[in-house]
C-alpha positions in Angstrom: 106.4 114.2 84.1 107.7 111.5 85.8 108.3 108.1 84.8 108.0 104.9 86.8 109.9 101.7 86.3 109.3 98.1 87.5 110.9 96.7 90.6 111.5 93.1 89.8 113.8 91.1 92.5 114.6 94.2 93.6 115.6 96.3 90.6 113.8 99.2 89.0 113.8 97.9 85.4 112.5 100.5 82.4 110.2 98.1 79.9 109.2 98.4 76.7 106.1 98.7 77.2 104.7 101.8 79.2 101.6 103.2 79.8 100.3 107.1 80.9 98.4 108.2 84.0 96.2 111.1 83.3 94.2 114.0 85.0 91.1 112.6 84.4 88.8 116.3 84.0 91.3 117.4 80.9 94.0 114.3 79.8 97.0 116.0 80.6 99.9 113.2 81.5 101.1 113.0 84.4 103.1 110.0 84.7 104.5 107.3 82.9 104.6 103.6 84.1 106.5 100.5 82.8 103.8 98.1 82.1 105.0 94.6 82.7 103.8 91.2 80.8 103.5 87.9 81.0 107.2 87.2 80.7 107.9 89.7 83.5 105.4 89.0 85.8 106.7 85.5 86.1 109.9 86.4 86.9 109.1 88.9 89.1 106.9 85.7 91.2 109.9 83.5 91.0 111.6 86.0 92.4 109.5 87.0 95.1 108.9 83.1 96.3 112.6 82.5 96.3 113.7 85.9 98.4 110.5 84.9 100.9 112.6 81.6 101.5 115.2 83.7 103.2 113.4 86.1 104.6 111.5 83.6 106.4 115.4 82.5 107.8 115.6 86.1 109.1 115.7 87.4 112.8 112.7 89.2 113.5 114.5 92.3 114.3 116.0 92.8 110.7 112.3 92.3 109.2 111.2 95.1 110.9 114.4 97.1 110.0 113.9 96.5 106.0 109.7 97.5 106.4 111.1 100.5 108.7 113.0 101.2 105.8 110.3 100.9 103.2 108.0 103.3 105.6 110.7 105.5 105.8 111.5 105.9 102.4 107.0 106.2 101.7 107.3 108.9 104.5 109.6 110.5 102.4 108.0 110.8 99.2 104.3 111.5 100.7 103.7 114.8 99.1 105.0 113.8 95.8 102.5 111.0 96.0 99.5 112.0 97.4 99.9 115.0 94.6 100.0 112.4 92.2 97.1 110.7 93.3 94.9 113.5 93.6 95.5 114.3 90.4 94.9 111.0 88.9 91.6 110.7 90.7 90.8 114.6 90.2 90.8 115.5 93.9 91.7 118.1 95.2 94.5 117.5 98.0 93.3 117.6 102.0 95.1 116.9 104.2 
């Protein structure tokens, strides 16, 4: 089982709280998630306004190399995810 922490400004932060992703046909866990509240969600938006000030300063090219780098590193993990979706959603896996 894997467990997921929260990327706030950047950082992958465990929380205290957490909360399970199941199979839904038998309850087995499959994941765990960090389950952020209030406090944390309003950092994370102050965070996100003030890092969309400068990326708004930033050359168009080096936007699309930091989402060519967030598709890269999707591209990477797309079997481990699409698993895990299917079996959260109890699919079966097509591809």
């Amino acid at each position: 089982m894997k467990t997921f922490s929260a990327c706030i400004g950047g950082e992958f932060r465990e929380l205290k709280s957490t909360f399970e992703v199941t199979k839904p046909y038998n309850g087995d866990i499959i994941a765990q998630c960090s389950l952020a509240g209030k406090s944390e969600l309003e950092e994370a938006i102050k965070l996100a306004q003030d890092c969309q000030e400068e990326m708004a300063k930033l050359p168009s090219h080096r936007k699309a190399e930091i989402l060519s780098g967030i598709a890269n590193g999707l591209k990477d993990e797309r079997d481990y995810l699409a698993n895990l979706l299917a079996q959260e959603a109890g699919k079966p896996l097509k591809y």
